[in-house]
C-alpha positions as CSV (number, residue, x, y, z in Angstrom):
1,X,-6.7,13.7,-10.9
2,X,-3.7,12.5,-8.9
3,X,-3.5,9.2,-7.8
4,X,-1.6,7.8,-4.7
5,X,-0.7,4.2,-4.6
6,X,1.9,1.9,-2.3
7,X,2.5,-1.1,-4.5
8,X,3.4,-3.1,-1.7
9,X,4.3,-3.7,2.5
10,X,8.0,-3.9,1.5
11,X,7.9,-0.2,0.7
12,X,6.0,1.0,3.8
13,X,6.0,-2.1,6.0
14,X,3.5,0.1,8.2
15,X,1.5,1.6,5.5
16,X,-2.7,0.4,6.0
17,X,-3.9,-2.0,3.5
18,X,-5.7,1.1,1.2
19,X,-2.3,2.3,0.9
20,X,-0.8,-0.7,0.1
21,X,-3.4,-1.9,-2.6
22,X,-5.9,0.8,-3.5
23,X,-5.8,3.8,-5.9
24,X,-7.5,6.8,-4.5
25,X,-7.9,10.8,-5.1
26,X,-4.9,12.4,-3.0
27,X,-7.8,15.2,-2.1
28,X,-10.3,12.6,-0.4
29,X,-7.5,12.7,2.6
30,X,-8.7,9.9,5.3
31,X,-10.8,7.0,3.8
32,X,-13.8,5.9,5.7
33,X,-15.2,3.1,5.5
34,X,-18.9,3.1,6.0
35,X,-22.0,1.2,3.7
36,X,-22.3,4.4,1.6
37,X,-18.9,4.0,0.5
38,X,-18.2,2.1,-3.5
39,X,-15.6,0.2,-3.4
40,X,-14.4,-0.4,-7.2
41,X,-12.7,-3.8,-8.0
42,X,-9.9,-3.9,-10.7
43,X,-10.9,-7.3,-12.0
44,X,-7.4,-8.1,-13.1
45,X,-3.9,-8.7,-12.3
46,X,-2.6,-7.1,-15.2
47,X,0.0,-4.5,-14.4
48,X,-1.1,-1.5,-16.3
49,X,-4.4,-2.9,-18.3
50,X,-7.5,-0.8,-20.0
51,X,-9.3,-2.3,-16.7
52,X,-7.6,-0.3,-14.3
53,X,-8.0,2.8,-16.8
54,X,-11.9,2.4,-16.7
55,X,-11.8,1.7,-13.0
56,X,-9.7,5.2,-12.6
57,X,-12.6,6.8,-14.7
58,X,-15.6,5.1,-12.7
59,X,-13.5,6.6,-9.5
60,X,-13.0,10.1,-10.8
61,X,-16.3,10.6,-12.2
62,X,-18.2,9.2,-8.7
63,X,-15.5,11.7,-7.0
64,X,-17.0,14.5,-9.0
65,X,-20.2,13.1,-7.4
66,X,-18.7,13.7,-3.7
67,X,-19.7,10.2,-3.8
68,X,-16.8,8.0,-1.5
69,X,-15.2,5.7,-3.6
70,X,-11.8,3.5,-3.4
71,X,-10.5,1.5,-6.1
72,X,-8.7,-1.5,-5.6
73,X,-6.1,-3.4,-7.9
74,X,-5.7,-6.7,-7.9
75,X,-2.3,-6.1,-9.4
76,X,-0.2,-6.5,-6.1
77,X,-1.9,-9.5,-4.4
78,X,-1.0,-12.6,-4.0
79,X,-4.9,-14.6,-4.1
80,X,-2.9,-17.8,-4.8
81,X,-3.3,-19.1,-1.1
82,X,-5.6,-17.7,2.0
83,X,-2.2,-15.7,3.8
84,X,-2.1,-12.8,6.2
85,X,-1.9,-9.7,3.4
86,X,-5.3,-11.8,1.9
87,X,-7.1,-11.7,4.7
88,X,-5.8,-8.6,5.9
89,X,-7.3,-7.1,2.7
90,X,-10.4,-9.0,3.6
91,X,-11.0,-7.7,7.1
92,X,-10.2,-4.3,6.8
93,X,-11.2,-3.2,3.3
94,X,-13.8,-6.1,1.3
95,X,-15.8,-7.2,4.4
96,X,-17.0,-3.7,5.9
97,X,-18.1,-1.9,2.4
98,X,-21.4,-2.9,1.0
99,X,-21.6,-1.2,-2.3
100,X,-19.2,-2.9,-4.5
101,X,-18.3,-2.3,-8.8
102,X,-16.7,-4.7,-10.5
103,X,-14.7,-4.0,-13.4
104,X,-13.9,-7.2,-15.3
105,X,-12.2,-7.7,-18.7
106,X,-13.2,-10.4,-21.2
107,X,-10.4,-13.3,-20.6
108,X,-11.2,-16.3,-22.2
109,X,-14.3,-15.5,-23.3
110,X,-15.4,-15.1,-19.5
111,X,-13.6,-13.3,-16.4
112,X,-10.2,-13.7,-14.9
113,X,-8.5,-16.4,-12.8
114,X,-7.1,-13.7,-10.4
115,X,-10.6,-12.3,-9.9
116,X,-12.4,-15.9,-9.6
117,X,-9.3,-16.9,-6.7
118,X,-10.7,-13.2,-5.0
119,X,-14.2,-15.3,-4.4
120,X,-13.1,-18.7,-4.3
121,X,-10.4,-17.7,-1.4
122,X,-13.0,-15.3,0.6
123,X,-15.5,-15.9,2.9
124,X,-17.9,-15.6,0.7
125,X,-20.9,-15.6,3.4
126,X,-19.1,-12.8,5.2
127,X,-18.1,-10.6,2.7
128,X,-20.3,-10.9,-0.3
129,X,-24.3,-11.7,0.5
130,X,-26.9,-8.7,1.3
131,X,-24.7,-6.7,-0.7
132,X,-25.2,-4.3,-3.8
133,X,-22.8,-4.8,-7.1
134,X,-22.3,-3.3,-10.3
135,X,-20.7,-5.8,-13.0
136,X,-19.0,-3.8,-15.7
137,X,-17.2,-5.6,-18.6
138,X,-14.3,-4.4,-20.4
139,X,-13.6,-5.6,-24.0
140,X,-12.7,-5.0,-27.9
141,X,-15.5,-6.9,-29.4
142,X,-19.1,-5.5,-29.8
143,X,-20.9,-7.2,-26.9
144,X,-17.6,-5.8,-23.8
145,X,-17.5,-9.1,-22.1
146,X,-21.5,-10.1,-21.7
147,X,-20.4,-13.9,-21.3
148,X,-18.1,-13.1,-18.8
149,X,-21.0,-10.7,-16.9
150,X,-23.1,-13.5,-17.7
151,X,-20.8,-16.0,-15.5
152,X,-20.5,-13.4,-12.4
């Protein structure tokens, strides 16, 4: 499966926020956003981690579904502060989905800062109640990140 990313706006200063922070099947063409839609949350900021490799999978294998599905890193973004690419990301891409997999690795014996600032910095009313999830933990021990599941 070929995968199309943007890293940034420097690159394409006009590309749309799924180019410039998602991963998705060059085939799908135009993204639509509607509530059937998955979107699948890279849980860390980890350039090049096993999360984003069992995100890719989760993608490719609801693709062979004809099940709509986009996968965004959190590789790129800045959640440090509330600024216009966060809320920009926001707006256009978390807010309007309503099926949502999160792929989360075991830090610390619970889940990552970068994807804890992706709450704490949201509006969390907005964006993340009525909605559906799917909490998915990535790790080398036996039980793949229960405490951090646990703590989502």
């Amino acid at each position: 499966m070929n995968y199309l990313k943007v890293a940034s706006s420097e690159l394409n200063p006009r590309a749309s926020i799924v180019e410039q922070y998602c991963f998705f099947n060059v085939s799908m063409g135009l993204i639509e956003q509607n509530k059937y839609m998955y979107l699948i949350i890279s849980g860390t900021n980890r350039i090049g981690s096993n999360t984003l490799k069992v995100a890719k999978e989760y993608q490719r294998l609801l693709t062979e579904r004809s099940v709509s599905a986009v996968l965004f890193s959190l590789e790129e973004l800045n959640m440090l502060t509330r600024n216009a690419d966060f809320e920009k990301v926001e707006n256009e891409l978390i807010t309007p989905i309503h099926n949502y997999i999160f792929i989360s690795p075991e830090y610390n014996g619970s889940f990552p800062g970068a994807l804890k600032l992706l709450f704490d910095n949201g509006k969390s009313h907005a964006i993340w109640w009525h909605k559906k999830a799917l909490l998915t933990g990535v790790s080398t021990g036996r039980a793949g990140n229960l405490r951090g599941m646990d703590h989502l």
